[in-house]
BAPAPA-525710 format. One line per field, with one value per residue: residue number from 0; residue in one letter; x, z, y of N, C-alpha, C in turn. Coordinates in pm, whole numbers, always signed. Layout:
<pts>
vexza [NUM|...]
loza [A|...]
n.px [X|...]
n.pz [Z|...]
n.py [Y|...]
ca.px [X|...]
ca.pz [Z|...]
ca.py [Y|...]
c.px [X|...]
c.pz [Z|...]
c.py [Y|...]
</pts>
This chain:
<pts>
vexza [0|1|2|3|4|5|6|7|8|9|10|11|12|13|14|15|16|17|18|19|20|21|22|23|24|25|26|27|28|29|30|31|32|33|34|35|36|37|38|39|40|41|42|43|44|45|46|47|48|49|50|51|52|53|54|55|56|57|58|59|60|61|62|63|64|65|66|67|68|69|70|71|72|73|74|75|76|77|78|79|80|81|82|83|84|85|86|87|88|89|90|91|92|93|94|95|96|97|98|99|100|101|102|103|104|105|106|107|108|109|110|111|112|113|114|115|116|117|118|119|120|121|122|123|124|125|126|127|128|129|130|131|132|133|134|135|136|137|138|139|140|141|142|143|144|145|146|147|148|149|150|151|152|153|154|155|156|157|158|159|160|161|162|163|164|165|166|167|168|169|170|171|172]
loza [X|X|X|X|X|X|X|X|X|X|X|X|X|X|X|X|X|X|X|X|X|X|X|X|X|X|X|X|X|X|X|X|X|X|X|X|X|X|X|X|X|X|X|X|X|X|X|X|X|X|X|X|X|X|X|X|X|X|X|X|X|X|X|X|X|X|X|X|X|X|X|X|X|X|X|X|X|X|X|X|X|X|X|X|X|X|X|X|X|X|X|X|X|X|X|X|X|X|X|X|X|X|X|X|X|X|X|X|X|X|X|X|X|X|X|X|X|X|X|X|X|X|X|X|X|X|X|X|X|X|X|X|X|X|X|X|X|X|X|X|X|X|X|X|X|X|X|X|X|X|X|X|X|X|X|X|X|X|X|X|X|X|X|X|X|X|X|X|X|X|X|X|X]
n.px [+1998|+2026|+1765|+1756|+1953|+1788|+1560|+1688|+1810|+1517|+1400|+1537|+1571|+1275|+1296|+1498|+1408|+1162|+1253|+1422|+1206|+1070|+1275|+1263|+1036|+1087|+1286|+1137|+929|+1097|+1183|+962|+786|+480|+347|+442|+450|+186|+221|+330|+168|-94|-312|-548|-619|-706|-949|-1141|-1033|-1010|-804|-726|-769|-607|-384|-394|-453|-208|+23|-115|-13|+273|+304|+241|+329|+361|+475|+767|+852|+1080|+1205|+1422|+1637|+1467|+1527|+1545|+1484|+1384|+1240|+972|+866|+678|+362|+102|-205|-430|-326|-235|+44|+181|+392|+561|+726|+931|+1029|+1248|+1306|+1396|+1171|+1231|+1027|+904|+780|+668|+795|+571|+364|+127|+164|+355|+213|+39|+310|+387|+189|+192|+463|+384|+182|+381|+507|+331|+285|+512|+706|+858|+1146|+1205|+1173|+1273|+1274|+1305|+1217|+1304|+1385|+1124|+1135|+1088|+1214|+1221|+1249|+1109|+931|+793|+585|+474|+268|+372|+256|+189|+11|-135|-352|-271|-41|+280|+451|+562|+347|+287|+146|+45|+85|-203|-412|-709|-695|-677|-876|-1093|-1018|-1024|-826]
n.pz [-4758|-4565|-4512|-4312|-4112|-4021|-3917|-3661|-3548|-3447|-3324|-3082|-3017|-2910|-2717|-2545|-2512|-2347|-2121|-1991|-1936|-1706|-1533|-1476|-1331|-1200|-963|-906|-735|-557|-470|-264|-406|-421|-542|-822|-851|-1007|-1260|-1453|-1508|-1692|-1881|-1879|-1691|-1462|-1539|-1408|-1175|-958|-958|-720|-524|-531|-452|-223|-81|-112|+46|+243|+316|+280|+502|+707|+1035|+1157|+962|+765|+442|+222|-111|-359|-663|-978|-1198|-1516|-1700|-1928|-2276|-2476|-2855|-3010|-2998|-3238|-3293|-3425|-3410|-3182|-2917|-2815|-2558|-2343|-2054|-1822|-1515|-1234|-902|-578|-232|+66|+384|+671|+1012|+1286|+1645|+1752|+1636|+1583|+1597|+1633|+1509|+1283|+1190|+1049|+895|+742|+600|+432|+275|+114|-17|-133|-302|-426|-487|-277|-278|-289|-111|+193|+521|+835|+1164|+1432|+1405|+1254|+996|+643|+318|-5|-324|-575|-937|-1214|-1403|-1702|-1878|-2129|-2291|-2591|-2697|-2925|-2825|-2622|-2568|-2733|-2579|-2391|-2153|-1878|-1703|-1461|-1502|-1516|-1513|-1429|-1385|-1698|-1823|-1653|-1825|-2075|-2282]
n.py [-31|+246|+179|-32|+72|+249|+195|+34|+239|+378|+212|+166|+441|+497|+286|+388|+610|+584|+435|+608|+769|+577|+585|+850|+828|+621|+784|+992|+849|+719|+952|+1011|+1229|+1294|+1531|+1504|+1259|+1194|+1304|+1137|+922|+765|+969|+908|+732|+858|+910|+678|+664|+926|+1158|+1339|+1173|+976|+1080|+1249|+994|+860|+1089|+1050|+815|+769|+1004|+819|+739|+504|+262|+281|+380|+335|+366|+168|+217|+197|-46|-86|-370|-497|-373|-391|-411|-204|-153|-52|+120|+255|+521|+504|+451|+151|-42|-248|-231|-371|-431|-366|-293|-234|-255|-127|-190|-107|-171|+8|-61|-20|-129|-359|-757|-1052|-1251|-1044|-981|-1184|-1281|-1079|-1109|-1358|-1259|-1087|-1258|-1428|-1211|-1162|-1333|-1620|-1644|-1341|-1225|-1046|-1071|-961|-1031|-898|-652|-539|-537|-533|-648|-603|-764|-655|-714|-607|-470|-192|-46|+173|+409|+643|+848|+1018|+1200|+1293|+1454|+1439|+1248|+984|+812|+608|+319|+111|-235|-359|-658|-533|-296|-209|-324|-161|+72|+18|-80]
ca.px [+2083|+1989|+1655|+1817|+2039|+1690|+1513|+1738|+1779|+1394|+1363|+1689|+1491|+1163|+1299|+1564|+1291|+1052|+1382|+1410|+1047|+1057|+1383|+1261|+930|+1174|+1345|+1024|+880|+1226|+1186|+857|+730|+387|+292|+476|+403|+135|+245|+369|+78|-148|-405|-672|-656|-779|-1151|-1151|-970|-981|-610|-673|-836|-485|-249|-423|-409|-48|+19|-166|+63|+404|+306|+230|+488|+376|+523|+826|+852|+1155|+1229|+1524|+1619|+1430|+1640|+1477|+1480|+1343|+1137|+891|+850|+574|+208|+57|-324|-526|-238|-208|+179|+206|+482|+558|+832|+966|+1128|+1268|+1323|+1366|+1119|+1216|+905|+976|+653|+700|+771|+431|+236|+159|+167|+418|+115|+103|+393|+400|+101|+253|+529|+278|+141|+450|+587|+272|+314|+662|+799|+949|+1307|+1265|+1120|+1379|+1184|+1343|+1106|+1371|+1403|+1038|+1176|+1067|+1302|+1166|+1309|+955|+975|+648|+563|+378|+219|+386|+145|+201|-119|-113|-442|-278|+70|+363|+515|+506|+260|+300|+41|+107|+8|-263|-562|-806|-692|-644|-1026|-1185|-944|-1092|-737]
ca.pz [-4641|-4546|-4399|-4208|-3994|-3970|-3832|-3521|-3434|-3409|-3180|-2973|-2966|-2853|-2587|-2476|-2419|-2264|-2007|-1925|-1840|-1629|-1473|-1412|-1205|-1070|-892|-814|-600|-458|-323|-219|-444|-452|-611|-897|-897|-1101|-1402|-1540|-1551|-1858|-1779|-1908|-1595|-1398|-1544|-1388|-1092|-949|-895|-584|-437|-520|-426|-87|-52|-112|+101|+365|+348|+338|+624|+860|+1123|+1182|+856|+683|+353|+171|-237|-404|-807|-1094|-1299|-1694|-1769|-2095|-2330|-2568|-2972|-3021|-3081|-3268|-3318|-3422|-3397|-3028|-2987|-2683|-2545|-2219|-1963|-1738|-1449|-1103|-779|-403|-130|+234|+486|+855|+1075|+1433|+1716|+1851|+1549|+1496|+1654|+1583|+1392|+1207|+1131|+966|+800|+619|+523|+357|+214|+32|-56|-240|-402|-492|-482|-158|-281|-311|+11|+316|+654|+1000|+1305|+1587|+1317|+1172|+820|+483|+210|-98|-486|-701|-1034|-1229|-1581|-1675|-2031|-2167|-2405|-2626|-2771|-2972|-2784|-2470|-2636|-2794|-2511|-2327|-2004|-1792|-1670|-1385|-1601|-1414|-1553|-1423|-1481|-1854|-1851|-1649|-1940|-2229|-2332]
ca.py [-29|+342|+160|-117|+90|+389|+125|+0|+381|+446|+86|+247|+578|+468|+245|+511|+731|+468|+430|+745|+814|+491|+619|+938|+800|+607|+879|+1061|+736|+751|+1116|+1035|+1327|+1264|+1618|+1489|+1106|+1136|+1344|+1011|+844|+773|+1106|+879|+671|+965|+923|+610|+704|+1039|+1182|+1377|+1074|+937|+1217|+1203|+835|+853|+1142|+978|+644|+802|+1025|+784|+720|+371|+240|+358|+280|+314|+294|+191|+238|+131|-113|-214|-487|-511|-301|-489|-354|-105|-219|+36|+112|+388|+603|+482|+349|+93|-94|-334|-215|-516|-368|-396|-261|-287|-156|-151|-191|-97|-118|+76|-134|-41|-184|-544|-836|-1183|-1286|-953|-970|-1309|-1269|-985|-1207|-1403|-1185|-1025|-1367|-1429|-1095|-1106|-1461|-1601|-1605|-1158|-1141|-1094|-1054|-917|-969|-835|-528|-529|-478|-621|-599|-692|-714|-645|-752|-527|-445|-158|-16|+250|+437|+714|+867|+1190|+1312|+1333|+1524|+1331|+1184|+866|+793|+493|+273|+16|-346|-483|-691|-501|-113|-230|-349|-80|+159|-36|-84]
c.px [+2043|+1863|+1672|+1861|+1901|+1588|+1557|+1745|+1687|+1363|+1486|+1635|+1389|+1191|+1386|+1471|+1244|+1104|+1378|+1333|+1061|+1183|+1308|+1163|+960|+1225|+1204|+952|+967|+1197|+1047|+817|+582|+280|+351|+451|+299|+131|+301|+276|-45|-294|-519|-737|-735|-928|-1152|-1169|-874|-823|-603|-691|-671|-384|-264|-437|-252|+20|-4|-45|+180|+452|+311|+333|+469|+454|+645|+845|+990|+1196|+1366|+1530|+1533|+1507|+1564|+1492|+1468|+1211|+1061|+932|+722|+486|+131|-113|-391|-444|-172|-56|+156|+325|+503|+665|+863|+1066|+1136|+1282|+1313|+1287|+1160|+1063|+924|+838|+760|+727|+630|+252|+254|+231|+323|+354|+66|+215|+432|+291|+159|+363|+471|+250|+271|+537|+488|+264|+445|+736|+889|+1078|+1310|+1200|+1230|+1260|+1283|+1279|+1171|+1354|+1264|+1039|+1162|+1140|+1277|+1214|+1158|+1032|+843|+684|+482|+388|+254|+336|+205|+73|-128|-231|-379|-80|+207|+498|+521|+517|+317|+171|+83|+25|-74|-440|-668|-821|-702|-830|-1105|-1143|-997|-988|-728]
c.pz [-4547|-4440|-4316|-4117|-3962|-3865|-3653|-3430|-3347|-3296|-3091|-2910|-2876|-2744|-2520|-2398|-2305|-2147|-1924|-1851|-1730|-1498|-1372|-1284|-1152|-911|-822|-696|-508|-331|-286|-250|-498|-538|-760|-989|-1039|-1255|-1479|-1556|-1677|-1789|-1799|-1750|-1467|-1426|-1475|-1168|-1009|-927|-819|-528|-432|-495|-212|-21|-33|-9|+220|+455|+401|+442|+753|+892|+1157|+1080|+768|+578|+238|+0|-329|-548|-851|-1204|-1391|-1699|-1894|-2111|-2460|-2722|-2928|-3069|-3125|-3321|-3328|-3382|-3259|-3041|-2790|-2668|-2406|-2164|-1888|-1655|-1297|-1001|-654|-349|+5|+314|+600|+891|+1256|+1522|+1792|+1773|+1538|+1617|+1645|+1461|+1251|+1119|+1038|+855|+717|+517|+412|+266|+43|-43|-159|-383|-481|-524|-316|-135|-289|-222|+133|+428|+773|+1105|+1356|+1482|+1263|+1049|+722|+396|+112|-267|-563|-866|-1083|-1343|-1560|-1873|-2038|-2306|-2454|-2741|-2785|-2859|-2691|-2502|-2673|-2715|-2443|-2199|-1976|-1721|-1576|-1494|-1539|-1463|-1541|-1427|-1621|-1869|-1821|-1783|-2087|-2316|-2360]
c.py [+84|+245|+45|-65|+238|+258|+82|+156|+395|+326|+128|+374|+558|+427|+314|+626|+697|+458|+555|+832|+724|+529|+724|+918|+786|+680|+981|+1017|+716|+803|+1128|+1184|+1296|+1367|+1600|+1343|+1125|+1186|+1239|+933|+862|+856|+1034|+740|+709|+967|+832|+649|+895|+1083|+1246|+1283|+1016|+1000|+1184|+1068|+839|+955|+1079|+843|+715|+928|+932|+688|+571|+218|+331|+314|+313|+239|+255|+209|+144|+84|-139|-265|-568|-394|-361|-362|-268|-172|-75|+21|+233|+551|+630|+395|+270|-26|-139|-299|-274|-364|-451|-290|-287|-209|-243|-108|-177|-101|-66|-35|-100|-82|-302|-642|-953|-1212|-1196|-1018|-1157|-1344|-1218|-1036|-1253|-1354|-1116|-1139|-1435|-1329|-1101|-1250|-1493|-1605|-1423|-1126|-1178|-1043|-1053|-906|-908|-667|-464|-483|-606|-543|-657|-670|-733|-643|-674|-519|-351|-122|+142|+322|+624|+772|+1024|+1281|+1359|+1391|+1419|+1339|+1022|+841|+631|+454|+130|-111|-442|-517|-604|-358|-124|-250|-212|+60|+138|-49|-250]
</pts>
């Protein structure tokens, strides 16, 4: 009995944690803290992908005045079991959130702006995309997954990794 009820803890623990990290990014993409963004990410994505190259990318975006971009919470959704390997622990985070999109009135066309539609309706589904021409605002509910990895080399916590075919390949994950 003792290991029936140790068990549900440690799957309560893990994904409590897992939450909490995902929360906390949450709130960092929020406050557009981009000197902070990337301490949540899995550090091994950085060989790949330099992290000033991405600090200053990001920087870059939510400076410019032609675009505002706007994040709302990160809701869970679900947290998968643990796949464990080589003392590597990994696990799938389903989540949500809204982003608002404003472009300036002095960017973008009609056509612009319908493209972009497009665009985010392929990305997201066209029931979680709202669109405002007179307003130029996209309001969009994103639905995302990412890989939450916990790997002793890199200290015994757990990183986040957005879940996308082709970071997982160039990662060798």
């Amino acid at each position: 009995m003792l290991i029936f009820l140790t068990a549900p803890a440690f799957s309560q623990g893990y994904k409590g944690d897992i939450k909490k990290v995902l929360t906390a990014y949450g709130n960092v993409v929020k406050d557009k803290n981009v000197d902070s963004l990337f301490t949540y990410m899995y550090p091994k994505f950085f060989d790949v992908f330099p992290k000033q190259d991405l600090v200053d990318g990001m920087k870059k975006t939510f400076a410019d005045t032609n675009l505002t971009i706007t994040f709302g919470d990160v809701v869970v959704t679900s947290v998968s079991d643990v796949y464990e390997e080589d003392k590597i622990k990994y696990a799938v985070v389903n989540y949500t959130n809204e982003i608002q999109l404003t472009l300036s009135p002095t960017v973008g066309t009609q056509m612009v702006l319908e493209s972009m539609k497009n665009t985010y309706e392929t990305a997201y589904g066209a029931a979680n995309v709202k669109s405002n021409f007179a307003t130029r605002t996209f309001n969009i509910k994103a639905t995302n997954a990412m890989f939450a990895i916990n790997n002793p080399a890199y200290g015994n916590r757990w990183w986040l990794l957005e879940k996308k075919t082709n970071c997982v390949l160039m990662l060798g994950l």
